[in-house]
C-alpha positions in Angstrom: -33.0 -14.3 -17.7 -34.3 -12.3 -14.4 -37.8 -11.2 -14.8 -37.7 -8.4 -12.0 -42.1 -7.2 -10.9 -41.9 -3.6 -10.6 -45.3 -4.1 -8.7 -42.4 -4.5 -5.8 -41.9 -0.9 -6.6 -44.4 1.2 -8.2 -47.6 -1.3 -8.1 -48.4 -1.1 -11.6 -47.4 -2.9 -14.4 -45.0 -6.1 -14.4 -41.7 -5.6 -16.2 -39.1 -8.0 -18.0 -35.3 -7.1 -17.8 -33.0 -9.6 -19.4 -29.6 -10.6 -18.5 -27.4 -11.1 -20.9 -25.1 -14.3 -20.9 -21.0 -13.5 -20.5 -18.7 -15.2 -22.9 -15.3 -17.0 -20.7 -13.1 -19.2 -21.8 -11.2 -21.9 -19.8 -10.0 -25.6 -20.1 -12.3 -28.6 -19.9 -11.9 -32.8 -19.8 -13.5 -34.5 -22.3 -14.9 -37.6 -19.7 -17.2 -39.4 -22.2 -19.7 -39.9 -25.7 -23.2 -40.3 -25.2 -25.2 -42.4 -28.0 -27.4 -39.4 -29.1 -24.0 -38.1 -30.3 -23.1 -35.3 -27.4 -19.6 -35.2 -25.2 -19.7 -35.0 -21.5 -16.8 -32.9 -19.7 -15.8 -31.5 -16.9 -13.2 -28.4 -15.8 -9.6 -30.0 -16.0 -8.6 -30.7 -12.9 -11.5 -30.1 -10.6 -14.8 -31.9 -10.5 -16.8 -29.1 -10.8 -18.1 -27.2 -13.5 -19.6 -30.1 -15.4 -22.0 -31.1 -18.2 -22.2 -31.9 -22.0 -21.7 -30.4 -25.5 -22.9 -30.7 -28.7 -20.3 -33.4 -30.5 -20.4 -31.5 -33.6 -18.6 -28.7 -32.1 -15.7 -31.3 -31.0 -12.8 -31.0 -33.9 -11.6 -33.9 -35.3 -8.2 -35.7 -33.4 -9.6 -35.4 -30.3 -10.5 -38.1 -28.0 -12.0 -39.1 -24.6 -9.6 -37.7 -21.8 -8.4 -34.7 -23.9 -7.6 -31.6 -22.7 -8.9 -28.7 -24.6 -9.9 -25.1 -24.7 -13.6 -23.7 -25.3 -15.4 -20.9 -25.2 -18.6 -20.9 -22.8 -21.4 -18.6 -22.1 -22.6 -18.5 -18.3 -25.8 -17.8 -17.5 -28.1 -18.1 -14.7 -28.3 -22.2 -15.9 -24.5 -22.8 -16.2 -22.4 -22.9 -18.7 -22.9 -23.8 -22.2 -20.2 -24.6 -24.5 -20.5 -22.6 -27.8 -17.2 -23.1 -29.4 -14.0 -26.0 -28.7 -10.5 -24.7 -29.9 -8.4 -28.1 -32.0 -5.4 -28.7 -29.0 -1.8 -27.3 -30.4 0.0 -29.9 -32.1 3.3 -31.1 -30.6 6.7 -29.9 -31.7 7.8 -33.1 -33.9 11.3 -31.6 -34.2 14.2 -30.3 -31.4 15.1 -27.0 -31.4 18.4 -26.2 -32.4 20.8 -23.6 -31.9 22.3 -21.8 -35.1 26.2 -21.4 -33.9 27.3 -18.2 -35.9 31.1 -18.2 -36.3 33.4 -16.1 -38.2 33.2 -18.7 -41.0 36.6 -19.4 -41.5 38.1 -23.0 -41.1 40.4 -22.7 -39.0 41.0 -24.7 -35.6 38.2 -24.7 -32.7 40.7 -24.3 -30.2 44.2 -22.7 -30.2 47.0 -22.9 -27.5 49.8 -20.2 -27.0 52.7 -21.0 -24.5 54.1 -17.9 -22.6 57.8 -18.0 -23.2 60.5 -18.5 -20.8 61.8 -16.1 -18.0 58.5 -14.2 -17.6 56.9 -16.8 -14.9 57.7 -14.1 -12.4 55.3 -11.1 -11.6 56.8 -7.5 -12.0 57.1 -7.7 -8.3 59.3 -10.9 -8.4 61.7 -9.5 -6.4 59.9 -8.9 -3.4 58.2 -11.8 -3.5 61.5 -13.8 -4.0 63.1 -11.8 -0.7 59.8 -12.5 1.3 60.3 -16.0 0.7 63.9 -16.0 1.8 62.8 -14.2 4.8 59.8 -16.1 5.5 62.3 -19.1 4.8 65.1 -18.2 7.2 67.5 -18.1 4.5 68.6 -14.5 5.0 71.9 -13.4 3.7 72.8 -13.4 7.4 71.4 -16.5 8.7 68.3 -14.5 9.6 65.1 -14.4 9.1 65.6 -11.2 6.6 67.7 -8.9 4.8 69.0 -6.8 8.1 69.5 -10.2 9.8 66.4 -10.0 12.2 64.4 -13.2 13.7 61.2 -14.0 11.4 58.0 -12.5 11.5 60.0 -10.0 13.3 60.0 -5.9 11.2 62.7 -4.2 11.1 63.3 -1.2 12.8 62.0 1.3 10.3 59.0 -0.9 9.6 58.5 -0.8 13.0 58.3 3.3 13.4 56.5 3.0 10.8 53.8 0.6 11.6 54.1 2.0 14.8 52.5 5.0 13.5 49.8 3.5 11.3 48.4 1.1 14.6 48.5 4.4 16.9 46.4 6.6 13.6 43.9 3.0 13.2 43.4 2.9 16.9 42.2 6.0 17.3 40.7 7.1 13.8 39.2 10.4 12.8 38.7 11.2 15.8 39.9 10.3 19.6 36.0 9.1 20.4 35.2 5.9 21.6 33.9 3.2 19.3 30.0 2.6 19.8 29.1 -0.8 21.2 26.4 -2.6 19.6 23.8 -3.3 20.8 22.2 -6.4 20.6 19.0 -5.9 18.4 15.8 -7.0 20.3 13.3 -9.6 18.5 11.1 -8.0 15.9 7.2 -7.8 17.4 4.5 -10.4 15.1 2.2 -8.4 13.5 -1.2 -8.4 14.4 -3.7 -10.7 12.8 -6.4 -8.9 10.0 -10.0 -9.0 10.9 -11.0 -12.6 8.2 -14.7 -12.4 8.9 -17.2 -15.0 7.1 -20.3 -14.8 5.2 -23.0 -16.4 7.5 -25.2 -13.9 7.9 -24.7 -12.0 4.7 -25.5 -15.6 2.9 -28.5 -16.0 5.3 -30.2 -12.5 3.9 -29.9 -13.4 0.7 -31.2 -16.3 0.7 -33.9 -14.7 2.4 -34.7 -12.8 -1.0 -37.0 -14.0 -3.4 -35.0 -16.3 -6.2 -35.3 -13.3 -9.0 -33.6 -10.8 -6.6 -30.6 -13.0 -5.6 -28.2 -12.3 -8.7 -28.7 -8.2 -7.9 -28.2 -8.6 -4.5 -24.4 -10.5 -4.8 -24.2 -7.3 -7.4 -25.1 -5.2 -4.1 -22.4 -6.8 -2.1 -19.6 -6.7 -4.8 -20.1 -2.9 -5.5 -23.0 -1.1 -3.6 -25.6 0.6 -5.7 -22.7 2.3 -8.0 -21.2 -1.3 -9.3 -25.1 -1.9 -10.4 -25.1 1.5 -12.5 -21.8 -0.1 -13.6 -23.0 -3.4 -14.2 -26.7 -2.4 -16.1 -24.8 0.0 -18.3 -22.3 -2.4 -19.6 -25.2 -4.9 -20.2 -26.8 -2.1 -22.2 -23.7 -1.5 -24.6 -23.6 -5.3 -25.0 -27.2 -5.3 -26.1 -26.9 -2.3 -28.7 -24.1 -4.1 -30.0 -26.4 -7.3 -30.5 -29.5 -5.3 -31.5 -31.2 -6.3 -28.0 -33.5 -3.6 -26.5 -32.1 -1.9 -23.7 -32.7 -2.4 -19.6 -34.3 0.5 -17.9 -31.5 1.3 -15.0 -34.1 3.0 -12.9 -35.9 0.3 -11.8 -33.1 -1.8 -10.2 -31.0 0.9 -8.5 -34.2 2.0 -6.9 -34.4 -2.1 -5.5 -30.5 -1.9 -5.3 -31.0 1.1 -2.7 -33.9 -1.0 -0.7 -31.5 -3.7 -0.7 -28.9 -2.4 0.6 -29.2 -1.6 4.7 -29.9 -5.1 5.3 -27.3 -6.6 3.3 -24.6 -3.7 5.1 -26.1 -4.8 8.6 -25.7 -8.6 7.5 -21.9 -7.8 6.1 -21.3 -5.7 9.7 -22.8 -8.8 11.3 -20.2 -10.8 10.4 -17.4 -9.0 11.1 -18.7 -7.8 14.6 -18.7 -11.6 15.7 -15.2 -12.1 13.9 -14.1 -9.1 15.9 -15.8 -10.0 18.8 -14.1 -13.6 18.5 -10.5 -12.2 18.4 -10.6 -9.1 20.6 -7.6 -10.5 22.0 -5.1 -10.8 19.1 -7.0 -8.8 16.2 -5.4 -5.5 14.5 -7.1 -2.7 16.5 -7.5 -0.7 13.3 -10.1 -3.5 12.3 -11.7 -3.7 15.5 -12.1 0.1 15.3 -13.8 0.4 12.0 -16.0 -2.2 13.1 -17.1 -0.1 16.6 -17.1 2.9 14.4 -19.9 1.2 11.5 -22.1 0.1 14.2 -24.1 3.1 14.6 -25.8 3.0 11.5 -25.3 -0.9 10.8 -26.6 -2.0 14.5 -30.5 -2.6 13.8 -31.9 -4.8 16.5 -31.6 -5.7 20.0 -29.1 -8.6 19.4 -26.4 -6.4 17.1 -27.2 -3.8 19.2 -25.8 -6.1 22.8 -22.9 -7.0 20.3 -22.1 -3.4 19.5 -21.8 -3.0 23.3 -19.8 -5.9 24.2 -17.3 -4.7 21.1 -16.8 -1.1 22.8 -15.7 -3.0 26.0 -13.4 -5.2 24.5 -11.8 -2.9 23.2 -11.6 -0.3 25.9 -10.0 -3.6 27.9 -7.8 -4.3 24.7 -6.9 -0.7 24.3 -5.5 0.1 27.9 -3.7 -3.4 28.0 -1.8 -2.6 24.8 -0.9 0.7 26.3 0.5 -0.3 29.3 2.5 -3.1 27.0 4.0 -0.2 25.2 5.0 1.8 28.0 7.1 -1.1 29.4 8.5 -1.4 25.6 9.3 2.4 25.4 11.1 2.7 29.0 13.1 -1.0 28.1 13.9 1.0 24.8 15.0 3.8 26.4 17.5 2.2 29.0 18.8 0.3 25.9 19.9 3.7 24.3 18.1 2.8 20.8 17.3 6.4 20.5 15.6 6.2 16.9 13.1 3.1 17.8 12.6 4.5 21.1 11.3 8.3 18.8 9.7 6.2 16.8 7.8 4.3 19.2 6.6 7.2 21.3 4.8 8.5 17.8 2.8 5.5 17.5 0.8 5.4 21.3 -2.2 2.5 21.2 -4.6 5.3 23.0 -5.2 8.2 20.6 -4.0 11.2 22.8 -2.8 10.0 25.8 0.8 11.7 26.8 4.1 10.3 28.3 4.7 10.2 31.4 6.7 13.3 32.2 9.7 11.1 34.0 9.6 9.0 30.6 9.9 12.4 28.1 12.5 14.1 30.0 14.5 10.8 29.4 13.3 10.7 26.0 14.4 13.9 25.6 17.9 13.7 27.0 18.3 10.6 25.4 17.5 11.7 22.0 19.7 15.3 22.6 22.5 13.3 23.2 22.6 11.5 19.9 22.6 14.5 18.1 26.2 15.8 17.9 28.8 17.2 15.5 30.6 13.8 15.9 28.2 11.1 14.7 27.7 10.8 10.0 25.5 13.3 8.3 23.2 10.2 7.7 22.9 9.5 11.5 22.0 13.0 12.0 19.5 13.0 9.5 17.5 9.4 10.6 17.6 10.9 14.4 16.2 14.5 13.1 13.6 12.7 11.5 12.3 10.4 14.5 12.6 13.6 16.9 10.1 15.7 14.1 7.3 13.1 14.7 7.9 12.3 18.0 6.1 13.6 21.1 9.1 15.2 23.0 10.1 16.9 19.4 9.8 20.7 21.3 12.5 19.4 24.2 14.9 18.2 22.0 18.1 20.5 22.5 21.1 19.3 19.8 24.4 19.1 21.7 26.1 19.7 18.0 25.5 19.6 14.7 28.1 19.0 11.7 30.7 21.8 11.2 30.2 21.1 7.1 26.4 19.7 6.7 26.0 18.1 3.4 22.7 19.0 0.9 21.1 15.3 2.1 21.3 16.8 5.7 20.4 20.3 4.7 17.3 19.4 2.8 16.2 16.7 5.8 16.2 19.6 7.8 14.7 22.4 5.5 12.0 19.7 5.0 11.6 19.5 8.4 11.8 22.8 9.5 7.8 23.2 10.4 7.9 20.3 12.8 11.4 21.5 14.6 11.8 25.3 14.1 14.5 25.9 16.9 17.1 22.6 15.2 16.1 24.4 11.9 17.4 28.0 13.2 20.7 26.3 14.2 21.5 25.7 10.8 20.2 29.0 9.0 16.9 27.7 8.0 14.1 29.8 9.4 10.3 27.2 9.4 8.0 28.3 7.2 4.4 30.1 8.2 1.9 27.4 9.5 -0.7 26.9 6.4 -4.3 28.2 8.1 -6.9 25.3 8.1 -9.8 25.3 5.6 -10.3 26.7 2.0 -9.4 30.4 1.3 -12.0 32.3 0.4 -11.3 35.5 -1.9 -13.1 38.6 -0.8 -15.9 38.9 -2.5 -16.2 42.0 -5.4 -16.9 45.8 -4.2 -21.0 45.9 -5.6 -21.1 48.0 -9.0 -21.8 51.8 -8.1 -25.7 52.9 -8.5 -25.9 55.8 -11.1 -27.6 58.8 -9.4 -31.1 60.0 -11.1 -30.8 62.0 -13.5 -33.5 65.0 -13.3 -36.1 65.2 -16.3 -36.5 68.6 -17.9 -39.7 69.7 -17.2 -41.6 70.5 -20.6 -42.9 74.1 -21.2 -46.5 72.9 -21.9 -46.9 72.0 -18.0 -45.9 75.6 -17.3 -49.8 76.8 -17.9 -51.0 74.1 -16.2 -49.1 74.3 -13.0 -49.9 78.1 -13.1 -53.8 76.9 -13.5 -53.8 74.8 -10.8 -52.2 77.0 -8.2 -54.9 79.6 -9.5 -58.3 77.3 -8.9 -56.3 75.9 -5.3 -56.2 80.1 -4.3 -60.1 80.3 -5.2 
């Protein structure tokens, strides 16, 4: 149990809150008997958990060394053992396979000979004059049937191969073939931020004994996972008939709990960070510069938060200049899509190319789009150039006479990003959605009725004319 003083909170009376063990299952050792009739075990293979059960629970059959399943219920003691499963019993006879048959009883294997004269193929006869010829027994004391030398054609193979080399040399079309280029060595990602627990173990410790278990339950899931956590231990205990915990009281400590153990957590990871400004992700390092304005609490995380930002201004401009050198090499390579794709992806938010570097960019990636290259080709490039940086340069020197629907929906799906490629092939960009939330105009106000005038009643007649009568006096 965790007996929790709300005099911590509200100075006034001292409160109980019970913790309900949780039921788990796993497999333990059975190491030894003790004389007052209990079993001591262990978890199988490990040294740790371990302790002793009741030996009436152990079924009969099973001995010291066993292996066997149990039920246990942890608590803030351990584990006790409330139930051992018997072990399955082995499998005293093979398995065997059932062979279903057509149940006849006839012969398990049956030959048939092919008869004779049909050894040869329907195309015998070639074959047979191809070995003559390959055999220089031609009719002619040749190498073949019109007398020629072997492995030489004859003369209307050779008009005729003649052709086919001259249409395979220059294929489809009378462009060159493309040269491959050699495919440079894939770039190791960088390490993720792996920060330890020092600190956050050091704050809770810190905590009084009974407030340890709530703040791990802190850590895990923040002050929603101990909503979560107190109202699954309340349906447990209306199940068993067990009053119920009173949520209020620990989410108010769960919410005093928590700066110190975020600051602890950030802690950690600004030393990790710190410790591998060098090599670490710069996402990680980011989120970690980006949390320490609230998480930064004292003079020494505050010094830390400051020698994180310049590490990684220093990390940030040397990763830049690294990928300019990659993007020009990339360039003079002519790998047009990886050299798009790596101008979309620059290690300082915001800074632009170098206008030497887009205009070859540009040309570069221009030049790979033409009516010779597959639809497929056309559609990887289009894509790079729609993300890319120099995406507003980009002037097509062709497209496909016949674009197939892959191409045609790359580019209708495209169209925002590259409206003038997109007008080129009949697809006009759609309007640019306006930012934020559409507001409908708000309803005319209903129309005020105008007064209607009240008929004056005939007794006031007299008076009026009474009162107009003592005014003249």
């Amino acid at each position: 149990m965790w007996v929790i003083s709300c005099s911590e909170l509200s100075g006034r009376v001292v409160q109980h809150v019970a913790f309900l063990p949780v039921a788990i299952r796993l497999e333990i050792e059975l190491t030894s008997t003790q004389s007052d009739g209990t079993w001591t075990w262990r978890a199988s293979g490990a040294k740790k958990p371990k302790g002793a059960l009741d030996g009436a629970l152990v079924p009969d059959g099973v001995a010291v060394g066993d292996v066997v399943k149990v039920e246990a219920e942890a608590d803030l003691d351990g584990l006790t053992v409330v139930e051992v499963f018997a072990p399955k019993s082995g499998r005293k006879q093979p398995e065997i396979l059932e062979l279903l048959g057509s149940g006849g009883d006839g012969p398990l294997v049956t030959t048939q000979l092919a008869p004779k004269g049909r050894g040869r193929s329907r195309r015998g006869d070639d074959r047979g004059d191809r070995g003559d010829r390959g055999r220089g027994r031609g009719r002619d004391g040749g190498g073949g049937r019109d007398g020629g030398k072997r492995g030489e054609p004859r003369g209307d193979d050779k008009r005729g191969r003649g052709k086919r080399d001259s249409g395979r040399g220059s294929g489809k079309s009378d462009r060159p073939r493309r040269e491959s280029t050699p495919k440079a060595p894939a770039r190791p990602k960088a390490p993720r931020l792996r920060p330890k627990r020092a600190h956050q173990s050091t704050a809770v410790k810190a905590l009084p004994e009974i407030q340890r278990g709530l703040a791990q339950e802190v850590i895990k899931g923040g002050v929603p996972g101990v909503r979560a956590a107190v109202d699954r231990m309340n349906e447990k205990a209306a199940a068993e008939g067990m009053p119920k915990i009173k949520t209020e009281p620990l989410v108010t400590l769960a919410e005093r709990l928590l700066p110190s153990l975020k600051s602890a957590e950030w802690h950690d990871r600004a030393e990790a960070a710190l410790a591998g400004i060098d090599t670490v992700d710069l996402r990680d390092i980011r989120s970690v510069v980006v949390a320490a304005e609230n998480a930064a609490r004292d003079d020494e995380t505050r010094k830390l938060a400051d020698d994180l930002r310049t590490g990684l201004t220093a990390r940030v401009d040397s990763e830049h200049r690294k990928w300019l050198e990659e993007l020009a090499k990339t360039i003079a390579d002519g790998r047009t899509v990886r050299a798009l794709r790596l101008s979309s992806r620059p290690p300082k938010a915001g800074a632009p190319l170098p206008p030497d570097m887009a205009e070859r960019l540009a040309t570069l990636a221009s030049g790979s789009l033409t009516a010779d290259i597959s639809h497929d080709r056309w559609a990887t490039v289009l894509d790079a150039v729609a993300y890319s940086p120099v995406r507003s340069s980009v002037k097509p020197e062709g497209r496909p006479e016949s674009p197939n629907a892959e191409l045609l929906g790359a580019v209708k799906k495209l169209a925002s990003r590259v409206p003038e490629i997109a007008s080129e092939f009949g697809i006009a960009a759609p309007e640019a959605r306006k930012r934020g939330r559409s507001r409908k105009p708000a309803p005319p106000p209903p129309p005020v009725a105008e007064p209607v005038a009240e008929p004056v009643a005939e007794e006031a007649t007299p008076a009026a004319s009474k009162g107009e009568e003592v005014a003249s006096e």
